[in-house]
DSSP file (Angstrom, degrees, kcal/mol; ACC not computed):
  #  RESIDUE AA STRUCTURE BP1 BP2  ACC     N-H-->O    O-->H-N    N-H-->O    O-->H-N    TCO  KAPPA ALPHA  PHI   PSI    X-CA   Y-CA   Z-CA
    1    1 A X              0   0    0      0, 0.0    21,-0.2     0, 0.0     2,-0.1   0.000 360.0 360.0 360.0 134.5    0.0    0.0    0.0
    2    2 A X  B     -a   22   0A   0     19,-1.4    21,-1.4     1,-0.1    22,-0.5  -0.550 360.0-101.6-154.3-155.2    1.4    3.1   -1.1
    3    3 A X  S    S+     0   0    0      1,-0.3    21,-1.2    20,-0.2     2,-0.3   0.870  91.8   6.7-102.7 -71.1    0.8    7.0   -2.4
    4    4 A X  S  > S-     0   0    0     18,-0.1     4,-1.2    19,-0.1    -1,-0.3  -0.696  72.6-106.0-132.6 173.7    1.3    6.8   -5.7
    5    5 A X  T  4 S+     0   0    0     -2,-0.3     4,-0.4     1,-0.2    20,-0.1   0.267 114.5  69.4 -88.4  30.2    2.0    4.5   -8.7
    6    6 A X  T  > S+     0   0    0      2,-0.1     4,-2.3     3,-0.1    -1,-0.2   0.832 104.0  36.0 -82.6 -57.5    5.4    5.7   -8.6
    7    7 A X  H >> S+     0   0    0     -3,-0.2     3,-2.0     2,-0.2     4,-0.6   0.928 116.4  61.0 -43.2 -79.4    6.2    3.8   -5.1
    8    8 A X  H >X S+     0   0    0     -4,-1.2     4,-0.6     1,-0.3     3,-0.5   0.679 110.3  40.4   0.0 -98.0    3.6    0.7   -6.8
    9    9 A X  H 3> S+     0   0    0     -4,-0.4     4,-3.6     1,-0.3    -1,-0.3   0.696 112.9  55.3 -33.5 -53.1    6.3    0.3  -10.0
   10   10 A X  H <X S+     0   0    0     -4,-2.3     4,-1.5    -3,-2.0    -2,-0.3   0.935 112.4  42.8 -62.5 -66.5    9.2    0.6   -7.5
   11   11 A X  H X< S+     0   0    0     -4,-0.6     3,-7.7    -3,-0.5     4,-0.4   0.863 113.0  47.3 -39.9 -80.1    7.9   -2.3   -5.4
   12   12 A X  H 3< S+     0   0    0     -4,-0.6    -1,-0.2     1,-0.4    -2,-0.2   0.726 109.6  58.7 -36.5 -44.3    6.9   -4.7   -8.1
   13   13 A X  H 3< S+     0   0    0     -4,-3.6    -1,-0.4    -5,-0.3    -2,-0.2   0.935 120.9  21.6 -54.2 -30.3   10.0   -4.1   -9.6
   14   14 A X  S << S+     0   0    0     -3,-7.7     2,-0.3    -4,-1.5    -2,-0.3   0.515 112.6  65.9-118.7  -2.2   12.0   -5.1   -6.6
   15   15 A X  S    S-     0   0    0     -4,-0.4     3,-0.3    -3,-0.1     2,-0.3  -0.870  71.4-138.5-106.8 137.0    9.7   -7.5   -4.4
   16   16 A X  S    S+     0   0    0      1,-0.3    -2,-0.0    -2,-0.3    -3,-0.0  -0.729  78.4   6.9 -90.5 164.0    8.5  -11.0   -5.8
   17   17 A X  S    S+     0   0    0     -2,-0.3     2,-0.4     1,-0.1    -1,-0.3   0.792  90.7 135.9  34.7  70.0    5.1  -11.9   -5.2
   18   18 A X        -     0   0    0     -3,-0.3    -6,-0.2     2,-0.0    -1,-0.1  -0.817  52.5-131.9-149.2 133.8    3.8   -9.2   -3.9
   19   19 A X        -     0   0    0     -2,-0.4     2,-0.3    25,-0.1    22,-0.0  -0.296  20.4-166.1 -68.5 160.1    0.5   -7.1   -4.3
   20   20 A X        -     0   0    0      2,-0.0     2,-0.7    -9,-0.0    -1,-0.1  -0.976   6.2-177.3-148.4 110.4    1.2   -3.3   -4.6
   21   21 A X        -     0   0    0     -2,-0.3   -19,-1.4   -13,-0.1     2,-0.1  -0.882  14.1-156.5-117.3  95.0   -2.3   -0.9   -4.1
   22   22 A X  B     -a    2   0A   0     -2,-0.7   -19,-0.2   -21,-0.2     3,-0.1  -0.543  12.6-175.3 -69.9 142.0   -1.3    2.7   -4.6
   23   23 A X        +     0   0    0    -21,-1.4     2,-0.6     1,-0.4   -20,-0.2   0.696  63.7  57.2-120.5 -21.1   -4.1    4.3   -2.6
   24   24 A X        -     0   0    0    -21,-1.2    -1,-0.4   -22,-0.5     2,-0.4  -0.988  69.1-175.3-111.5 123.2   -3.4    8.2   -3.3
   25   25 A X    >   -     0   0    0     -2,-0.6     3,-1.3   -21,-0.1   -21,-0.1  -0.999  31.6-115.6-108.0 114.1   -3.4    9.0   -7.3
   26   26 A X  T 3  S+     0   0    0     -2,-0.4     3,-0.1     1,-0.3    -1,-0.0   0.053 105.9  17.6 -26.2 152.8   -2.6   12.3   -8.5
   27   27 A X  T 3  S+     0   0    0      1,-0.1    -1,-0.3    -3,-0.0     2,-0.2   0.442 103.8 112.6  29.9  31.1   -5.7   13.4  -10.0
   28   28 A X  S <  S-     0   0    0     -3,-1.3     2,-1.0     0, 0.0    -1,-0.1  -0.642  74.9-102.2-123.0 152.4   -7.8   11.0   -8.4
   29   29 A X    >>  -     0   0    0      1,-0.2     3,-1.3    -2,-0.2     4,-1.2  -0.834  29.7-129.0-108.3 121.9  -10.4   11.5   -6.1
   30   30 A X  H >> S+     0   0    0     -2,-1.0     3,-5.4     1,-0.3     4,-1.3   0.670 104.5  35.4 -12.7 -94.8   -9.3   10.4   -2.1
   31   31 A X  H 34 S+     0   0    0      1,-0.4     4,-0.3     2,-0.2    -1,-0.3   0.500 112.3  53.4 -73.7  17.5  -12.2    8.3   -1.6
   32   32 A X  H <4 S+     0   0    0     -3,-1.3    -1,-0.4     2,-0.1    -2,-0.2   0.736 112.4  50.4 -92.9 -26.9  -12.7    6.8   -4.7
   33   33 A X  H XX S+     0   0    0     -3,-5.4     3,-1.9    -4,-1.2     4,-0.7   0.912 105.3  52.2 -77.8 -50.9   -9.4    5.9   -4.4
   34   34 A X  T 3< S+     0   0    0     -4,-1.3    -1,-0.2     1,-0.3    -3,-0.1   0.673 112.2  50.6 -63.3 -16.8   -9.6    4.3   -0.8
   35   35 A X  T 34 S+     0   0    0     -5,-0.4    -1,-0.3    -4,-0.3    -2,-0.2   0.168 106.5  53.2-113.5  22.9  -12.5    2.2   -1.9
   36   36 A X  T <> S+     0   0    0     -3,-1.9     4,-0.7   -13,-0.1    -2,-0.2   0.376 109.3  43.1-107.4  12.6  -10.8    1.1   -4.7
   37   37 A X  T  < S+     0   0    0     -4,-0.7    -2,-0.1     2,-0.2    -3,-0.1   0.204 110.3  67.9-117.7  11.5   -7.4   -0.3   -3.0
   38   38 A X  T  4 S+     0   0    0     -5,-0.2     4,-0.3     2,-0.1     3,-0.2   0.758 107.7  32.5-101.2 -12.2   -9.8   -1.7   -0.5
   39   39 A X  T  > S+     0   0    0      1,-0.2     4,-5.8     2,-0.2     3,-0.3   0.820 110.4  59.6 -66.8 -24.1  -11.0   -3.8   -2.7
   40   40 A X  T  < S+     0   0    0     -4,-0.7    -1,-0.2     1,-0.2     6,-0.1   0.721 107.2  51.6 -52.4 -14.3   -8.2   -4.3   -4.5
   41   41 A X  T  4>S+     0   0    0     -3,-0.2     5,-1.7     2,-0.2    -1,-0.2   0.586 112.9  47.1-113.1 -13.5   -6.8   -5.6   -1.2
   42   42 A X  T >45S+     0   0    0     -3,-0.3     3,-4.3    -4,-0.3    -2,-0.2   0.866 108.8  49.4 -90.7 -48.9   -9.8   -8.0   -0.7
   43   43 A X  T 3<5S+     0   0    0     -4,-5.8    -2,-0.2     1,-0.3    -1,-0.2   0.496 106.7  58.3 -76.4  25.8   -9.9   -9.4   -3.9
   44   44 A X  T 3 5S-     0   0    0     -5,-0.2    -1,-0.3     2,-0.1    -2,-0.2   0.231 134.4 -87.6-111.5 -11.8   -5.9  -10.0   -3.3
   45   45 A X  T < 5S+     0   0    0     -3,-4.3    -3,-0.2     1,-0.4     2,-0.2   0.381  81.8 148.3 107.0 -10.8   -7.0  -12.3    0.0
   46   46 A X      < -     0   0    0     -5,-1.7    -1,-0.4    -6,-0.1     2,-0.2  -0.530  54.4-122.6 -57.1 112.1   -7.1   -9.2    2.4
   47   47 A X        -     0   0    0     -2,-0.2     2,-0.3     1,-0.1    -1,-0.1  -0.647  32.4-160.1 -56.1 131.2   -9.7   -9.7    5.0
   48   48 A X        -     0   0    0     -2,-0.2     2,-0.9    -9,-0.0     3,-0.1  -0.839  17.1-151.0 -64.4  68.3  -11.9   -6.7    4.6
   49   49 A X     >  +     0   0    0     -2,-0.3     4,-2.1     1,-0.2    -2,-0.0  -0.171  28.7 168.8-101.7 110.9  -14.1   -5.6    7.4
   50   50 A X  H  > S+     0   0    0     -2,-0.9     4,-2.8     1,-0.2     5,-0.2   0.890  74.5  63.2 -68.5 -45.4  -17.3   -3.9    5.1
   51   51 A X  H  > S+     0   0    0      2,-0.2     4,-1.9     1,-0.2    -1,-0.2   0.876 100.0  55.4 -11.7 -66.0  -19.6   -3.5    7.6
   52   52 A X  H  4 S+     0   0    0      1,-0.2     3,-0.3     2,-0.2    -1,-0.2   0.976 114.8  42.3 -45.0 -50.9  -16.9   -0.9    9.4
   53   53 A X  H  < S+     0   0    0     -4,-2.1    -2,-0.2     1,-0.2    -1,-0.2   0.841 109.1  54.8 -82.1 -23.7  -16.8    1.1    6.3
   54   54 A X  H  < S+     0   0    0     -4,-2.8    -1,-0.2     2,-0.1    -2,-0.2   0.690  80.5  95.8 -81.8  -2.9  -20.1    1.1    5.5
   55   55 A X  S  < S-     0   0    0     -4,-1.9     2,-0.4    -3,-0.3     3,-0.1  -0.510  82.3-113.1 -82.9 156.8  -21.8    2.6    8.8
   56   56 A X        -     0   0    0      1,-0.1    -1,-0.1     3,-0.0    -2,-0.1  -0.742  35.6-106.1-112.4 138.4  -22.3    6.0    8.4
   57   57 A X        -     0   0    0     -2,-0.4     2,-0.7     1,-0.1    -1,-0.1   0.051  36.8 -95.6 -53.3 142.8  -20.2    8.2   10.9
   58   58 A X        -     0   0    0     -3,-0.1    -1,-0.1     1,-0.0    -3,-0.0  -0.762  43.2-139.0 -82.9 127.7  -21.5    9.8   13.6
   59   59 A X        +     0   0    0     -2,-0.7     2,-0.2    -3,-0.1    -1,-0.0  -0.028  28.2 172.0 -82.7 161.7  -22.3   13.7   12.1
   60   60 A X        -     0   0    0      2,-0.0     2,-0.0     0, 0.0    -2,-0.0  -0.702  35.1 -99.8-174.3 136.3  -21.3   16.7   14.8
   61   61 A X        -     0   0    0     -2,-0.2     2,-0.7     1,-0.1     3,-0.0  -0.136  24.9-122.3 -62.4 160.3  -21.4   20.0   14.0
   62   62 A X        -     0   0    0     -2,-0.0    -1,-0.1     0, 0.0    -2,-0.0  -0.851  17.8-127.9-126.3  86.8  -18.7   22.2   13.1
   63   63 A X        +     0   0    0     -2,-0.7     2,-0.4     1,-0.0     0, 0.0   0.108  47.4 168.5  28.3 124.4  -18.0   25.4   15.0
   64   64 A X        -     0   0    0     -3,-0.0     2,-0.6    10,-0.0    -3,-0.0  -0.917  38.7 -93.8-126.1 173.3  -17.8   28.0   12.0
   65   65 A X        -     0   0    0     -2,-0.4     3,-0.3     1,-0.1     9,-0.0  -0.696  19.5-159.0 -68.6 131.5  -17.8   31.5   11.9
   66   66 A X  S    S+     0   0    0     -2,-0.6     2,-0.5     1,-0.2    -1,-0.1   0.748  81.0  63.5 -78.2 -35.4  -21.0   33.5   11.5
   67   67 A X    >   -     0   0    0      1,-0.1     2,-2.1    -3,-0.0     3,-1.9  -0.667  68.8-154.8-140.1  50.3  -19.3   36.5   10.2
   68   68 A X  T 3  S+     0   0    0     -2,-0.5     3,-0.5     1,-0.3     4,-0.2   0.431  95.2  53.5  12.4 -41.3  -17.3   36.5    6.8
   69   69 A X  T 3  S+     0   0    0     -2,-2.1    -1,-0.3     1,-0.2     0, 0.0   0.847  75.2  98.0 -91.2 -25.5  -14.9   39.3    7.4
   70   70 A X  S <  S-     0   0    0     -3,-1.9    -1,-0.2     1,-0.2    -2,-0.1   0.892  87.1-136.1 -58.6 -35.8  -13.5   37.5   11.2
   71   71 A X        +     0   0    0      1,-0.5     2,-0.4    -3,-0.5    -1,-0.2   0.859  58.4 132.0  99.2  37.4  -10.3   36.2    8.6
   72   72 A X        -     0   0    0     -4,-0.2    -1,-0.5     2,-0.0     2,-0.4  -0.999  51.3-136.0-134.9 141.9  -10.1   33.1    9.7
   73   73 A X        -     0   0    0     -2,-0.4     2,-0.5     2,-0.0     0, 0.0  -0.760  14.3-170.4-115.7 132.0  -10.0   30.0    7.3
   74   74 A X        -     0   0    0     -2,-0.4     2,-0.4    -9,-0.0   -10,-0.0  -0.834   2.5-170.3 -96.2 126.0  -11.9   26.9    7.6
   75   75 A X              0   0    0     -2,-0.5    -2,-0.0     1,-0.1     0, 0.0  -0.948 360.0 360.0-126.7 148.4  -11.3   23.8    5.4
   76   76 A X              0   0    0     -2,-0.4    -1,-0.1     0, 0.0    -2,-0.0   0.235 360.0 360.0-137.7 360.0  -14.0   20.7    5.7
């Protein structure tokens, strides 16, 4: 498991038998990306546990600023 398919090449080249799941791709989107090298990692023999990943997070509200102008930057 790795960042990019830079790392991915690097292994394969130098490891025998061994699966390689780049899980951050430049120009890819995070979680599209994390649910595809978890499957990749199941259909490789990786126990998965799906259940975990599918229950939906507990929500909580996020402190923001009311006010535009206060200059302070928020990322969600």
């Amino acid at each position: 498991i790795g960042p990019d398919a830079v790392l991915t090449t690097l292994t394969q080249d130098t490891l025998d038998d061994t699966t390689t799941i780049p899980l951050l791709r430049r120009d890819h989107d995070e979680t599209r990306s994390l649910v595809s090298g978890m499957a990749q990692a199941f259909t490789a023999g990786v126990p998965v546990d799906w259940q975990a990943y599918l229950r939906p997070a507990a929500a909580a509200p996020a402190p923001l600023p009311t006010y535009a102008f206060q200059r302070e930057r928020y990322w969600l």
